[in-house]
N, C-alpha and C positions, 0 to 999 in steps of 0.2 A: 504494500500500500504506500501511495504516495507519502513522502514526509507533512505535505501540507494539509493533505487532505484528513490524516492521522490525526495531525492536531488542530484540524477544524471541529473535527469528531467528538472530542475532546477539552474543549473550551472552557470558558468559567460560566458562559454561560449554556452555551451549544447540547454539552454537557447533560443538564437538565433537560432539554425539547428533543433531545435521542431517546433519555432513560423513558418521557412523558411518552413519546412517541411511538415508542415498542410494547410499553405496558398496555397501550390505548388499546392497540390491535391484541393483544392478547386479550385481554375483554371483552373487547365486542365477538372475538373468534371462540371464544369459552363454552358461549350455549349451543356452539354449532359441533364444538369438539366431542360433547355429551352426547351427542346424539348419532357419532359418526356410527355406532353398534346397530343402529337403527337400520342402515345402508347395508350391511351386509350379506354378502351371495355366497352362500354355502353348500349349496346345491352342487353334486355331482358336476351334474350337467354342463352347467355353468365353468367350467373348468376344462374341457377339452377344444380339441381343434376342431371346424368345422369339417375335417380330412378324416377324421376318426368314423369307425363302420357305428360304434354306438351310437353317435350324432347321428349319421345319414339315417338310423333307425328311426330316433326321436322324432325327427324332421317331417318323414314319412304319416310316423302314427298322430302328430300333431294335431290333427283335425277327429283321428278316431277315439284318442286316448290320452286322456287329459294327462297332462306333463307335471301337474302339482297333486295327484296322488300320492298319496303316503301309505302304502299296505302295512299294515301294524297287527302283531298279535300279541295278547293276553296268554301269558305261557301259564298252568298251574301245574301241581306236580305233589303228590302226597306217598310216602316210601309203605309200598305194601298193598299200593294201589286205591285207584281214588272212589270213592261210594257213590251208588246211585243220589245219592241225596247231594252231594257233588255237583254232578252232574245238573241237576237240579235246580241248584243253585246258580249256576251256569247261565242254563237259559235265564234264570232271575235276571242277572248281572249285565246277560249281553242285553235283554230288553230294554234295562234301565241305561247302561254305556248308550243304547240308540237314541234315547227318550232325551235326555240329560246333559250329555256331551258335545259341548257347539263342534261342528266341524265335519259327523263323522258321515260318508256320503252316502248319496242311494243308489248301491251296485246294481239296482234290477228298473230301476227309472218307477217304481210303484209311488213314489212320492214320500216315501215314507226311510230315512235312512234304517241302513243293513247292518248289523253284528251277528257273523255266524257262528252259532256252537256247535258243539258236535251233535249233538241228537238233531238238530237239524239238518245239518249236513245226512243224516243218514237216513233220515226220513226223506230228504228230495231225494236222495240217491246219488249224490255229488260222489266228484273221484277223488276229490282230497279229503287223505286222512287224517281229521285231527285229533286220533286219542291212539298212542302208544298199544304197538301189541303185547306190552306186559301191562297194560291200563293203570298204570302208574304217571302220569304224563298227556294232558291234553291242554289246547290252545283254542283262544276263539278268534273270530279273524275278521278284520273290520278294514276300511282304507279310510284315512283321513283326509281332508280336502279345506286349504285354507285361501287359494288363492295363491298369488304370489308373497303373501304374509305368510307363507308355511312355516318357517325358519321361526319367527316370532311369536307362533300360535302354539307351536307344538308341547313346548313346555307347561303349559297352563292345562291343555287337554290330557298331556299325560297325566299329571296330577290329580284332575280329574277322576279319569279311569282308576288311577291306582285307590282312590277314596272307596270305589264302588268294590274294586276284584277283591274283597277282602271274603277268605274263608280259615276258619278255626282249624289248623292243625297241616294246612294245606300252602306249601310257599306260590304266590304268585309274582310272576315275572315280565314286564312291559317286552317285547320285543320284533323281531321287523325292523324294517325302514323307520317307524314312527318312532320306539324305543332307541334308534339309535341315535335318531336324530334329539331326543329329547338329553339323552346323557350327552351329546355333543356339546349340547347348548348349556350344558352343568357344568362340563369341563372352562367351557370359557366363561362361566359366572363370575362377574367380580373384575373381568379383566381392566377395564377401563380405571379401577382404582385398586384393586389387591397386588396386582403384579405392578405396578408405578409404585406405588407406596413400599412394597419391596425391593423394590429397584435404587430407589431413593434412599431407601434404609442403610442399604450396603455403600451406598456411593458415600452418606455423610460420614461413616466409621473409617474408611477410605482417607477420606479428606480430611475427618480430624487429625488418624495420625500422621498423614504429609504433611498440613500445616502447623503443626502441634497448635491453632488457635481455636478458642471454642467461638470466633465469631465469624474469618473468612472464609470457613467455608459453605455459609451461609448464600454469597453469591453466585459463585458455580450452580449449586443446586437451585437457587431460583429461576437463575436463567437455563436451567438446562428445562425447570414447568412451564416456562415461558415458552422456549421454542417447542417443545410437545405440544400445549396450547392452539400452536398457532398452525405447529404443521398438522393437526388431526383436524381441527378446521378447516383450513384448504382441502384435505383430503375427502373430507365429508362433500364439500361442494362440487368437486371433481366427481366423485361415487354420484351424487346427489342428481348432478344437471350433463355429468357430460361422458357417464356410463363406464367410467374406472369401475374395476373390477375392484374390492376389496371383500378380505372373507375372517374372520376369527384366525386365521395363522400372521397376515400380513398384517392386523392389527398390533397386536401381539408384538411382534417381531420391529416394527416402527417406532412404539413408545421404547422398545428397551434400545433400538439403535439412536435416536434421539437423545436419550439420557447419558449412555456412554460414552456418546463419541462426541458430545457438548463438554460431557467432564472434562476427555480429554482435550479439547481445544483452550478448557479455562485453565488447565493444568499450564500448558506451555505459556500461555499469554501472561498469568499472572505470573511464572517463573519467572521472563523475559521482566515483566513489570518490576518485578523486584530486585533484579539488576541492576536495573535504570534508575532505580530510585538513590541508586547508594553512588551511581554518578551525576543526577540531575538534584540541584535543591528543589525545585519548583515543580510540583507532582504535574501539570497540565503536560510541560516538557519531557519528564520521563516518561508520560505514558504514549506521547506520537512519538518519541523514540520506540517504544515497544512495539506498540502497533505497526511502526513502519518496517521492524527488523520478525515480526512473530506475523503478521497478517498474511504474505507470503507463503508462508508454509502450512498455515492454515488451511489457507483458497487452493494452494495444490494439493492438500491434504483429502479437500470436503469436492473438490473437482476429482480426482481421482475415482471416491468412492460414487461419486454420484455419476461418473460415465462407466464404472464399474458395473453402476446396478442398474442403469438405463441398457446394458447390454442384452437383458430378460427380456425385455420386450418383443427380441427376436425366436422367443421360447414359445416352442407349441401349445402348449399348458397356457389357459388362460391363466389361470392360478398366478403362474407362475409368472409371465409376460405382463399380467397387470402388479405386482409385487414390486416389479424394478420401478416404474413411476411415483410408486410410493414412497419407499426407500429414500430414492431421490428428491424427490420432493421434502423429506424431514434432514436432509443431512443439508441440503441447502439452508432451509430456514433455518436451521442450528446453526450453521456459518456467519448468515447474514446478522442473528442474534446476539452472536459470541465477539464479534466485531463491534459489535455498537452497544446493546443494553451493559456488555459486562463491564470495557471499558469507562461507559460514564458510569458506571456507580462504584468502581472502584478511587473514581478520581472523586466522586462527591463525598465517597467515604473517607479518606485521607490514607497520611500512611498508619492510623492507628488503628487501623480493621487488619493488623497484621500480628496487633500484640498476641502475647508477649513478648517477639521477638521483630520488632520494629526496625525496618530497616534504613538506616540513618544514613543522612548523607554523608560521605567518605569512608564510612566503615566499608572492613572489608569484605570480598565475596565470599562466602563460605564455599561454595562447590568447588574452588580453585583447590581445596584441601582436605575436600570430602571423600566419600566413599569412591565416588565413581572416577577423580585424580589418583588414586593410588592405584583401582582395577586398571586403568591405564596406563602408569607407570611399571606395576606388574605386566603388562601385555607388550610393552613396549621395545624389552630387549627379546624377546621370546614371539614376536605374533605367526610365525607360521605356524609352530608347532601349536597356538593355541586354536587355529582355526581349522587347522589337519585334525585335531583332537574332538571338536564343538562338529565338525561336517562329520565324523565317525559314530558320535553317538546318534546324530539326528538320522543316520542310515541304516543304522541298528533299529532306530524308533518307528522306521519305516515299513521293516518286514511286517509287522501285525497288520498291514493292509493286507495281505495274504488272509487274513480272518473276518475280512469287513464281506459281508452280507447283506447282500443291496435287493435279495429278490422279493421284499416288500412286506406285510405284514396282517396279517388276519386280524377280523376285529377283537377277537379276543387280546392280541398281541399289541394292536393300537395304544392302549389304557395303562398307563402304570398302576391304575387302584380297578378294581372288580367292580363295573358299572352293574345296574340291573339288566341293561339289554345283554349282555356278556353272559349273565348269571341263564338267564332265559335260553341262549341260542347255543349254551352247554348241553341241558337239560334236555332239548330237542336232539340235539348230538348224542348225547348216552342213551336215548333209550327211541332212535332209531326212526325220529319224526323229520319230515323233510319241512325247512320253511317255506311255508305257501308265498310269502313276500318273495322271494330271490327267484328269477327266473328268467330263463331268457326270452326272447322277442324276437320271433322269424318275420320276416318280411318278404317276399316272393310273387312272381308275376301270378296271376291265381292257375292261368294254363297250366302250370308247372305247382303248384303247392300242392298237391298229395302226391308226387314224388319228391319234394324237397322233406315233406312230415317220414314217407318212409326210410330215407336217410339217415333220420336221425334214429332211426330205432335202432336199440342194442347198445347205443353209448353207456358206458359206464357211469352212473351216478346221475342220469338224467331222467327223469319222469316222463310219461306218456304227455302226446302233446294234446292240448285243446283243440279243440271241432276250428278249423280257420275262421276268418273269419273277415270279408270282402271292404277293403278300405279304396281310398279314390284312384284313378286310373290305371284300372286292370292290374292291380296288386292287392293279397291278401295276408293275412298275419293270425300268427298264433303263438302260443306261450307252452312253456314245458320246465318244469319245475328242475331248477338244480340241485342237489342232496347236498351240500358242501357249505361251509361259512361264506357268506357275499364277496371275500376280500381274501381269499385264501388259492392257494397258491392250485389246490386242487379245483376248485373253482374256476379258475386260470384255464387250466386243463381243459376242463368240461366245456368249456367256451370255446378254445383250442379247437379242437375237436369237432367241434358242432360246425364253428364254421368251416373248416375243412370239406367235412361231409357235405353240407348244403352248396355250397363254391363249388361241387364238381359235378353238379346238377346242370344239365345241357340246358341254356336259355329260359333259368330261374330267375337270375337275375340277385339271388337269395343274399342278404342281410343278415346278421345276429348281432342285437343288441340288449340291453336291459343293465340290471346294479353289476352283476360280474364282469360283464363285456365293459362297462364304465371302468371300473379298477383293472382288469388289463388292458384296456386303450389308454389309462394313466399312464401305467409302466411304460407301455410301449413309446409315448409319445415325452418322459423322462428322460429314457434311457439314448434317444433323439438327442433331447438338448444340453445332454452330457456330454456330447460329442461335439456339438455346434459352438455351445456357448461358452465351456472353460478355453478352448483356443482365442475365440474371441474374446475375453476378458483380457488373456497375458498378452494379446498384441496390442492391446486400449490402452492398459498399463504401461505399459512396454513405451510407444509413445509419448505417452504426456511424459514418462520419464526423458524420454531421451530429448524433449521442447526444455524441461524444465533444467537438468543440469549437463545441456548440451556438450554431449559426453555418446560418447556408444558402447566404452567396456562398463561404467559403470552402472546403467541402466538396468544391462545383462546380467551383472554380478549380485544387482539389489533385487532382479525378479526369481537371481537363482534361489538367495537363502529365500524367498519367500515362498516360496513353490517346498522348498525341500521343509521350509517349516510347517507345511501345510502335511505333506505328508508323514512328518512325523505326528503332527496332533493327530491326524485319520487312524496312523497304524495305532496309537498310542487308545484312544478313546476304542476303535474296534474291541481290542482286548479286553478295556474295561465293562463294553456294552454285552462281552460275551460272559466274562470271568469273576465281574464285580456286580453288576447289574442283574444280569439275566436277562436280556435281552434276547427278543428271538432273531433278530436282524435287523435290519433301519429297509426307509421308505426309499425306491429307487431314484428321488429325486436328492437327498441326503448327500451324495458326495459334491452337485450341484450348488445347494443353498451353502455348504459348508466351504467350499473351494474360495465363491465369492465372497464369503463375507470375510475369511482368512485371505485371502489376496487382495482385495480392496482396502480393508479394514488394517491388515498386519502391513501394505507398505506405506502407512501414518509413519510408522515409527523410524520407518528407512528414512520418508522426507524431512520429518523433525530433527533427525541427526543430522544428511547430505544440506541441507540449506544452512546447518551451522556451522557445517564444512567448508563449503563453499565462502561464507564470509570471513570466517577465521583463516582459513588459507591464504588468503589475498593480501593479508598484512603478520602472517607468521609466517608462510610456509607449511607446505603437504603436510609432514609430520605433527610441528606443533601446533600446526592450527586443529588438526583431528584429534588431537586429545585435548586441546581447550573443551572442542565441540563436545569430545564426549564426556569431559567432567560436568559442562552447564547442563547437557541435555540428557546425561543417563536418568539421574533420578527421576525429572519427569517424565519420562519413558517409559521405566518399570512402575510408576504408580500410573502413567496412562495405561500400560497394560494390567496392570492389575484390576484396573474401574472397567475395562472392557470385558474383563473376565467374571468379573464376581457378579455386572449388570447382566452378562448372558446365563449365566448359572441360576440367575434368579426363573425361568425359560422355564427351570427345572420343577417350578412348585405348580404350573398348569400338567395336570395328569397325564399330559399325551406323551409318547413316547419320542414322536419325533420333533419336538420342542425338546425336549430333556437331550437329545441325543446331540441337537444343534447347538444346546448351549453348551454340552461338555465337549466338543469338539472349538467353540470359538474359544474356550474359557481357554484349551492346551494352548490354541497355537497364538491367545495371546499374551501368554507365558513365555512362550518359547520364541518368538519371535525376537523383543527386545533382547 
């Protein structure tokens, strides 16, 4: 940043109309930030490419088959087998769930919404079986229908249900589509304040003992509410008016990048400030000195990360593709935040928001003779052999990628804590009930559908199919129950398979889609942008490095450790998801979200040290100028690594596995990096 403009910024009075001026917008963007959860698409569907065979299905049945169906079942389960009077109670239950429960639709158009139990089902003479051949184990089977409010309805009407399924001696269990959608929406309860508030927790313990003051670091942490504030407001109006994708993961993932990577900006800027202060007497002065030699590294820092994560965009996975704009969009507003609110209030504050160790003018620097001059002066006569030693272990740390397990995760495996839907789609598992919810969806010219249905027969774990049934322009569709969890890998299979068989039907034309074909056109369209988008990330990088310290080996040599730290934290956290955790593998998009956020995020710490290279050199020389650089800028380095790490770790108190997995992996390699 310009010198002038630094200490325009900065002023006696300027000062004041920045801090008023950041705060304003923070305010008026506060009620829109509350409501960003409101905006959320969580929806399968909503996550894939229009290229994907599950989509061309949806697209198809769009006009036959409403796309906000929620098939839901009411699992019960009594050891020793369940009594007529049960049973009984059953039909009670579904009467009253029809009579009682906003939402739930009407499968037969009679006007009258539908909850089937089993004595019904067996009095029409229906093909699905909802009660266990050791009758220990039945379900009742309802679809929910809320409109495009699904996501938001569905937790209220579970609750619902669960008030009514209550029987003496007998566990009931929400599950389907609707139960899992409702534990979904548990798992993110609270997000918009328990996981900030925890984020925040870690970052002030953090920063008391970096500062050792109980009052400065009271501004990092405001301004890091501020720009969350401002960026989940934007974001909300983007979701809101101009069809950004946002869903409970990228929420999530936003406020805790926001938080950390703010800390870390306040960390170098107030270090840099506190320098200045011990050669400027007049604070307005020290601090456009600050700004002018820290705002630099900054803007290449929150530029890197934000063309890092604008790279998604290029990602098959809406999910995913809408994720990078977000990102970027909160690391910007953390930039522009971190430059202007933090500096004026540190210069309204004085230098006595620094007590008790107040940095006086002429005193001297401490870092000149701290921890990280002497690691320097120890590295000094010796650096090969300490980087031949540091690149051996990091290669050692890399073989446990040889254990990382990307081929995705069953619902049960999703969940670090045992949800009800889980509990339910066990219970169906052990004692041999297929869910009526999970199914696939044939699609076929009609000429051709009763040889596309004989096709499938004989598959393994696939049910008989339904009567077809004639949708618009000379194509017909039918459903066939899958035996297997929605999200499991045998499932996969059974999907696999189906479409095989139907694809080698002469001028069918044939389709399969429905919830399992959605989870593997995930993988498949993951495991795409695993290959597209890490290349394209380290050439993005790669550049701005090579614009920013107009250099070509050292660019190279900064994307190498960052690459090779990356894989160390992969192989490293593997291990632990298999050996410490119990994990049953990670989501195939995991090496992805992990890559970027460690290679965007871990070369901060390169640029915070190379830009203090760069200006120490120019009046020491190569040598001493690089161990100036790294006495001033280790320490904030390893506590900005640290705030990165402990803020993703926080990742880890949302139950889902692949949160938990994302944080222990950015937590390693922001450890290991600096």
């Amino acid at each position: 940043m310009h010198r002038q403009i630094a200490g325009r910024l900065t002023g006696p009075v300027t000062k004041w109309l920045v801090a008023a001026g950041v705060i304003v917008a923070a305010l008026a963007l506060a009620p829109l930030s509350a409501k960003l959860i409101d905006v959320q698409n969580n929806e399968a569907s909503s996550w894939l490419p229009g290229s994907a065979e599950s989509t061309k299905v949806l697209e198809e049945l769009s006009e036959s088959v409403d796309p906000n169906d929620i098939p839901t079942l009411v699992v019960y389960h009594r050891s020793g087998g369940l009594t007529d009077a049960d049973f009984a109670a059953m039909d009670q239950q579904a009467a009253e769930i029809a009579a009682e429960v906003d939402g739930v639709a009407d499968s037969d158009g009679d006007g009258t919404p539908d909850v089937l139990s089993p004595r019904v089902a067996e009095q029409l003479q229906l093909p699905q079986q909802l009660v266990s051949d050791d009758g220990e184990a039945a379900y009742l089977y309802l679809v929910l229908n809320f409109g495009d409010e699904g996501w938001n309805a569905v937790p209220d009407a579970a609750d619902a249900i669960r008030d009514i399924a209550e029987l003496d001696g007998v566990s009931v269990h929400l599950a389907g589509y609707g139960g899992q959608a409702a534990d979904a929406a548990e798992a993110f309860e609270g997000l918009d304040t328990t996981l900030i508030l925890a984020a925040l927790g870690v970052v002030i313990v953090i920063l008391l003992f970096t500062y050792r003051s109980p009052v400065l670091w009271l501004l990092p942490v405001l301004c890091a509410v501020v720009a969350n504030l401002i960026a989940t407001g934007i974001v909300y109006l983007l979701a809101r008016y101009a069809d950004l994708t946002v869903n409970g993961q990228s929420q999530a993932i936003l406020s805790i990048l926001v938080i950390g990577a703010g800390t870390d900006y306040a960390l170098l800027l107030v270090a840099r400030y506190r320098e200045e202060l011990r050669r400027h007497e007049d604070r307005h002065e020290a601090m456009a000195f600050a700004l002018h030699r820290a705002a630099p590294a900054i803007l290449a820092s929150s530029a890197t990360v934000c063309v890092g994560m604008l790279c998604l965009v290029v990602a098959e996975l809406n999910s995913t593709a809408g994720l990078g704009p977000v990102l970027a969009i909160g690391i910007a507003v953390t930039f522009l935040v971190m430059v202007t609110l933090l500096p004026a209030l540190l210069v309204i504050c004085g230098r006595w928001v620094f007590w008790p160790k107040r940095p006086a003018f002429g005193s001297p620097e401490p870092t000149s003779s701290g921890l990280w001059a002497r690691v320097g002066n120890a590295i000094k006569p010796r650096p090969r052999a300490v980087w031949v030693v540091t690149t051996g272990l990091l290669l050692v740390a890399c073989l446990g990628l040889f254990k990382l397990d990307t081929g995705g995760l069953s619902t049960e495996e999703t969940y670090t804590k045992e949800f009800d839907s889980v509990k339910g789609q066990r219970i169906l598992e052990e004692h041999g009930l297929q869910d009526a919810s999970n199914t696939i969806q044939v699609v076929a010219d009609t000429d051709q559908i009763d040889a596309v249905v004989d096709a499938l027969a004989g598959i393994d774990g696939l049910g008989a199919a339904d009567d077809p049934v004639p949708i618009a322009d000379g194509r017909s569709y039918f459903e066939a129950t899958i035996g297997a969890d929605i999200s499991s890998q045998r499932a996969a299979d059974i999907v696999e398979a189906s479409r095989t068989a139907v694809h080698d039907v002469d001028g069918a034309d044939a389709l399969v889609g429905g919830g399992s074909a959605f989870y593997l056109d995930t993988k498949i369209a993951s495991n795409r942008d695993n290959v597209v988008i890490i290349p394209l990330v380290l050439l993005v990088v790669f550049l701005i490095l090579l614009a920013l310290l107009r250099a070509v080996l050292a660019p190279v040599l900064l994307i190498a450790t960052v690459v090779l730290s990356f894989g160390a934290a992969l192989g490293i956290s593997a291990l632990l998801f298999e050996y410490v955790f119990g994990f049953a593998g990670t989501d195939p998009s995991f090496p992805l979200f992990a890559f970027v956020f460690l290679v965007a995020l871990g070369i901060d710490y390169n640029i915070f040290l190379m830009t203090r290279v760069r200006e120490e050199t120019a009046t020491r020389g190569t040598r001493a100028g690089s161990l100036v650089a790294l006495s001033s800028t280790g320490g904030v380095i390893t506590s900005a690594g640290l705030v990165l790490a402990a803020t993703f770790l926080v990742l880890g108190s949302l139950p889902l596995v692949f949160l938990a997995e994302i944080g222990v992996a950015v937590a390693l390699g922001s450890c290991s990096t600096p």
